[in-house]
C-alpha positions in Angstrom: -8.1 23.4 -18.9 -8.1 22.1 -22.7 -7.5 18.6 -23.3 -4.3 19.5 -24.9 -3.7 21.1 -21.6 -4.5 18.6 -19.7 -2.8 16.2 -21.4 0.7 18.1 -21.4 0.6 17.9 -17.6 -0.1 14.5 -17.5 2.5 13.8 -19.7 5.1 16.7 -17.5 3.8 14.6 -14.0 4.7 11.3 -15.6 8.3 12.6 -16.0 8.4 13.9 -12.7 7.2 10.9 -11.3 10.0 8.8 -13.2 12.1 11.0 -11.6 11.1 10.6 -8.3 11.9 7.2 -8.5 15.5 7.5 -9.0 18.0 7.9 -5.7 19.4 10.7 -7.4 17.1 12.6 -10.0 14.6 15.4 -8.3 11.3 15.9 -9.8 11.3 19.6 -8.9 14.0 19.6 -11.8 11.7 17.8 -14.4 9.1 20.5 -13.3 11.5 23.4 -13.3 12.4 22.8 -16.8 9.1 21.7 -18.0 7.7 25.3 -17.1 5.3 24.3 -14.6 7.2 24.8 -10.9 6.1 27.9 -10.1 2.2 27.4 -10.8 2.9 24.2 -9.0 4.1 25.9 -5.5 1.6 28.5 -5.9 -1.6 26.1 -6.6 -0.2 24.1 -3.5 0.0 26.9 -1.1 -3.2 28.1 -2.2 -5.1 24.8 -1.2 -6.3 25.5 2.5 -9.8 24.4 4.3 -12.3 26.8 2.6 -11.6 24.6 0.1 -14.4 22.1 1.8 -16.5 25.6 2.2 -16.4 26.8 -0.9 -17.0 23.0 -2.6 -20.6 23.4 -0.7 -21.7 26.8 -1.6 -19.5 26.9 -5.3 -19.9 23.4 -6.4 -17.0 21.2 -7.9 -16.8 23.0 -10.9 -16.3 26.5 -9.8 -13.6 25.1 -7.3 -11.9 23.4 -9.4 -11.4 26.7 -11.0 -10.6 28.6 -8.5 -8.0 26.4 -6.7 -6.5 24.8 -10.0 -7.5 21.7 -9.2 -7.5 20.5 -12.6 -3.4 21.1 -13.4 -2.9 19.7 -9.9 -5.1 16.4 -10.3 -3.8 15.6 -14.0 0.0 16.1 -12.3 -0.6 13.8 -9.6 -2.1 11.5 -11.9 1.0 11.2 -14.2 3.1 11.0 -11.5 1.2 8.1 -10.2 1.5 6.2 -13.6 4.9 6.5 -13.4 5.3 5.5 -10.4 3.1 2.6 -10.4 4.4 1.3 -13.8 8.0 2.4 -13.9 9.2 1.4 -10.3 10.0 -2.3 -11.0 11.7 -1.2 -14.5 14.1 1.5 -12.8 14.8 -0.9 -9.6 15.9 -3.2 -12.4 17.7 -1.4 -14.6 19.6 0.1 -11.6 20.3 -3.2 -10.2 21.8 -4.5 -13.9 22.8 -1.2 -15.7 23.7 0.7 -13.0 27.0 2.9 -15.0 24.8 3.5 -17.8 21.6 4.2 -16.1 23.2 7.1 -14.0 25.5 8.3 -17.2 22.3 8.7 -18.9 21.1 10.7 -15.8 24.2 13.0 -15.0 23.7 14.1 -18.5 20.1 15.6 -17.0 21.1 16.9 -14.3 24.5 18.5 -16.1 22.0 20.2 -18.6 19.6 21.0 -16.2 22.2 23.0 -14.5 22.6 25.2 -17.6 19.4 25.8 -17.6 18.4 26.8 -14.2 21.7 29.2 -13.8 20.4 30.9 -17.1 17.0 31.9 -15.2 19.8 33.7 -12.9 19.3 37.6 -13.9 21.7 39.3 -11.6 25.1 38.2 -10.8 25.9 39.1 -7.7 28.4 38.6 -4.5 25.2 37.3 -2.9 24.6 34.8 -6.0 28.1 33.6 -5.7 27.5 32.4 -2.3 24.2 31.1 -2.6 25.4 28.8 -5.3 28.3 27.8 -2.9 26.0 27.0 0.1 24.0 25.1 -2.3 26.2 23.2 -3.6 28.0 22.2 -0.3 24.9 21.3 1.4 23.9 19.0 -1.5 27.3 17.4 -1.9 26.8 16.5 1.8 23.4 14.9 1.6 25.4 12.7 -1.3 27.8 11.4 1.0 26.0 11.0 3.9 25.9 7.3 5.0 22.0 6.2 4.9 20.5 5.4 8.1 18.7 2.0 9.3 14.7 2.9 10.5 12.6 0.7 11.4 9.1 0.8 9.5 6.8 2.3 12.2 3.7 4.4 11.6 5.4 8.0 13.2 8.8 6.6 10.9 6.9 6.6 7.7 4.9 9.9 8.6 8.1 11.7 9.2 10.0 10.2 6.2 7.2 11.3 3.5 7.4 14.9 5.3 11.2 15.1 4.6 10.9 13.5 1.2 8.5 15.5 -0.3 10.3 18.7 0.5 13.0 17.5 -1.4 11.1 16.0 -4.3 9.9 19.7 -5.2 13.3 21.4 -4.7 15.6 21.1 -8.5 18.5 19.1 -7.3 17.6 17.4 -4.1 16.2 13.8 -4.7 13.4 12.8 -2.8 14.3 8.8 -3.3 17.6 9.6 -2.3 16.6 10.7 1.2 14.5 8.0 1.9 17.3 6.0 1.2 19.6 8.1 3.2 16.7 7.6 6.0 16.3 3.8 5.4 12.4 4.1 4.5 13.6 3.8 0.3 12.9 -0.3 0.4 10.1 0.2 2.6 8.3 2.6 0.2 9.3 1.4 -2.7 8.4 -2.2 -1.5 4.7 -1.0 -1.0 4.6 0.5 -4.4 5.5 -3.0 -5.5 3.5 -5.0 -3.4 0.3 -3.4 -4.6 0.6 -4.4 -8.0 1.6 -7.8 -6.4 -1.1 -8.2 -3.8 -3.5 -7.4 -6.6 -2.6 -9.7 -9.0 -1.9 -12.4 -6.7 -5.1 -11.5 -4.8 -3.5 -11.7 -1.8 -5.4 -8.5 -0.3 -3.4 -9.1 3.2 0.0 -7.9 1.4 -1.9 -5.1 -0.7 -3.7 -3.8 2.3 -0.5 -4.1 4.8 1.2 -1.9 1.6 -1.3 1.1 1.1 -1.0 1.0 4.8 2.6 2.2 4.6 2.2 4.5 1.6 -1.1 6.3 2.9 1.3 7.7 5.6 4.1 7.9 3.8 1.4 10.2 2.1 0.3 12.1 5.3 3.7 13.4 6.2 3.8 14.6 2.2 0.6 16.1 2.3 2.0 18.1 5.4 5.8 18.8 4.1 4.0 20.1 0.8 1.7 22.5 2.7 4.3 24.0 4.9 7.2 24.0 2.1 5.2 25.2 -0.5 4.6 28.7 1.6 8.1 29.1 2.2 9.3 28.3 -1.4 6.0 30.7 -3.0 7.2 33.5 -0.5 10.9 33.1 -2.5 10.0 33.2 -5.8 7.7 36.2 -5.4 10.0 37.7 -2.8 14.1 36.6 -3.8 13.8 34.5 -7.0 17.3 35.6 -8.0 19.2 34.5 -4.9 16.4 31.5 -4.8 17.1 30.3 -8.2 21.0 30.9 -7.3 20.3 28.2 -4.4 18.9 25.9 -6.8 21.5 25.9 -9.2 23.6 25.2 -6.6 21.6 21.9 -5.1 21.7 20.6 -8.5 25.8 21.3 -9.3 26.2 19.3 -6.0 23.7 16.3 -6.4 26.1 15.8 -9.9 28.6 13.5 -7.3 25.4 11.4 -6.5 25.0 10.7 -10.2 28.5 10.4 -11.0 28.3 6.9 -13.4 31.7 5.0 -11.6 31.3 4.5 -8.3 33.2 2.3 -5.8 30.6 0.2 -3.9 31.7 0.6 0.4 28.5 -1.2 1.4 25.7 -3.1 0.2 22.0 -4.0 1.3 19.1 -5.8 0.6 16.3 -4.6 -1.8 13.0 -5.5 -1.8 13.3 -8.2 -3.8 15.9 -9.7 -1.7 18.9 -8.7 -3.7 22.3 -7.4 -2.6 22.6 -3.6 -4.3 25.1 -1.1 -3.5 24.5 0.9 0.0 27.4 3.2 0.2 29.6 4.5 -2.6 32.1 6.6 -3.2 32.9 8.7 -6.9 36.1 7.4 -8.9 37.6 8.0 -12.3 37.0 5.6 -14.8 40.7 3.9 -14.5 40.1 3.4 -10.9 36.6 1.8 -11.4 36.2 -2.1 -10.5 34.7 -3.5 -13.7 34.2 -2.5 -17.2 33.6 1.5 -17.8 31.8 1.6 -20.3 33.4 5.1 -21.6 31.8 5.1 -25.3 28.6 4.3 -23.9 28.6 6.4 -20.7 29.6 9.1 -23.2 26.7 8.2 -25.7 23.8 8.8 -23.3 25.3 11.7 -21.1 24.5 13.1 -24.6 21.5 11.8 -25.0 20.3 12.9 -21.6 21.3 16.6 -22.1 19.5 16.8 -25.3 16.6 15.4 -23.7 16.7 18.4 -21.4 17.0 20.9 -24.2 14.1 19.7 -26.4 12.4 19.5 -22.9 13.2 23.2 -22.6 12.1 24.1 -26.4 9.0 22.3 -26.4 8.1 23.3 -22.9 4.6 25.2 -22.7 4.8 27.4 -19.9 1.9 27.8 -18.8 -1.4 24.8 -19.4 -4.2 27.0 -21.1 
C-alpha cells in the first residue's frame, strides 16, 4: 500500500470508529459508503492459522501481502484513535446535546439509506421482502428494553461476539447492543479508564480496564471470524437480496436516531451521571423541552451532505 493509501484507511477506520461509539450509528455504514466493506469481509475471512506458517517460511513482508495485512492494520489503527480520543467527547456531547447530536446523525443514516438502496440492481418480490424483514428486525432491536449483566469474564466474551457482528453490518449499531446487553458502561468505562489509569498512574485501574476490553476483544476476534464467512459467502453469492437486507437494517435503526425522544428510564454512566435508559420516538410538539426544529433541521442537512461527499470522494479500492 502507498502512503496515500494508507493514509485514506486510516482516515476511513477513524470514521468508523467514531461510529462505533455512538448507541445508534454502525460502522459497517461508514465502511459501506466509504468503499471499503467488501475488501474488509474478504481480508477478514481470509485471515486463518497458516497465517503463523506462512509468517515463518514467507517472512512479514510477503504476508503482509498476501493476507492484506496492511489495509487491515491501518483500519484498526484509525478505529483505535477514534475510539481512544473521541469516547469522552461523544459521551459528553450525548449527555448535553443529545437532540442535536442524533439530528446530526439521522441525517447519516437517512442518506446512507439512499445510498445503499441505490447499490440495489434488481427489484424484485424477493427485494421487497428482504427490505421488510430488515427493517422489522431492526426496529425491534431499537425498542428493545436493555438488559442489566453483570461484568464477568464469559459476560464480556459473549458481549464483544454479539457486538462486533453488528458493528460490520450497515444499520445495526454495535454500541447500541451492548447497551441493549448492559456491557455499554462497562466497555466504554474501560476505554476511559485507560487514559485515566495512565495519567493518574494508577496502573491498578488501567490494568483492571484492559482486563475487560482484551475480552471484550476475544469474543470480537471470534464474532468477526465466524460472521465474516457468512457475510463474504453473500456478497459473492446473493449481493442483491444481501444489499436489500441492509437497506432495510438501516431504514429501521432511523427510530433509534429519531432526535425527540421521551425518556421512560434512566441509568447511570460511567461517570456517575443519570442519562436516558429507555425512550420512546415523539413528534416535536409532544417533546418535553425545547426542540430545537431550526437547528435539528440544520444538521440533518449537514449530516447527509457529509455522506454524499463521503460517497464522491470515496476511493474504492486503497492502491
Amino acid at each position: 500500500m502507498s502512503l496515500k493509501s494508507r493514509s485514506s484507511v486510516v482516515l476511513k477506520g477513524m470514521l468508523m470508529g467514531a461510529a462505533d461509539v455512538v448507541p445508534g450509528v454502525s460502522g459497517g455504514t461508514i465502511a459501506f459508503i466509504t468503499g471499503i466493506y467488501e475488501e474488509l469481509i474478504k481480508t477478514i475471512d481470509n485471515l486463518d492459522l497458516s497465517l503463523l506458517k506462512d509468517l515463518k517460511h514467507l517472512g512479514w513482508k510477503a504476508t503482509l501481502v498476501k493476507y492484506n495485512l496492511g489495509f487491515l492494520l491501518s483500519l484498526f489503527l484509525g478505529i483505535a484513535i477514534s475510539v481512544l480520543s473521541l469516547s469522552k467527547l461523544i459521551t459528553y456531547l450525548l449527555e448535553n446535546y443529545p437532540v442535536l447530536v442524533w439530528a446530526f446523525f439521522f441525517g447519516l443514516v437517512l442518506a446512507s439509506v439512499l445510498y445503499i438502496g441505490k447499490q440495489v440492481t434488481h427489484w424484485n418480490v424477493l427485494a421487497f421482502v428482504a427490505i421488510i424483514i430488515g427493517t422489522t428486525l431492526s426496529y425491534l432491536v431499537t425498542i428493545a428494553e436493555p438488559l442489566g449483566a453483570p461484568d464477568s469474564w464469559w459476560y464480556l466474551i459473549f458481549s464483544g461476539f454479539i457486538a462486533i457482528i453488528a458493528m460490520i453490518l450497515p444499520g445495526i449499531s454495535g454500541a447500541f447492543l451492548l447497551l441493549l446487553l448492559g456491557s455499554y458502561k462497562t466497555v466504554l468505562g474501560s476505554v476511559t479508564g485507560i487514559i485515566e489509569g495512565v495519567i493518574d498512574g494508577n496502573w491498578v485501574v488501567a490494568g483492571r480496564s484492559i482486563g475487560n476490553l482484551a475480552l471484550v476483544a476475544v469474543g470480537a476476534i471470534l464474532g468477526l471470524k465466524l460472521f465474516s464467512r457468512a457475510l463474504t459467502w453473500l456478497f459473492e453469492n446473493k449481493k442483491n437480496l444481501t444489499l436489500a437486507l441492509l437497506t432495510g437494517f438501516m431504514i429501521g435503526s432511523l427510530n433509534k436516531l429519531w432526535p425527540w425522544k421521551e425518556v421512560l428510564s434512566t441509568r447511570t454512566n460511567s461517570a456517575g451521571m443519570e442519562v436516558p435508559f429507555l425512550e420512546k420516538s415523539v413528534f416535536p410538539s409532544n417533546f418535553d423541552g425545547d426542540p430545537q426544529i431550526l437547528w435539528v433541521c440544520i444538521l440533518v442537512v449537514i449530516g447527509f451532505l457529509l455522506i454524499l461527499i463521503l460517497e464522491r470522494f470515496a476511493v474504492k479500492k486503497p492502491d
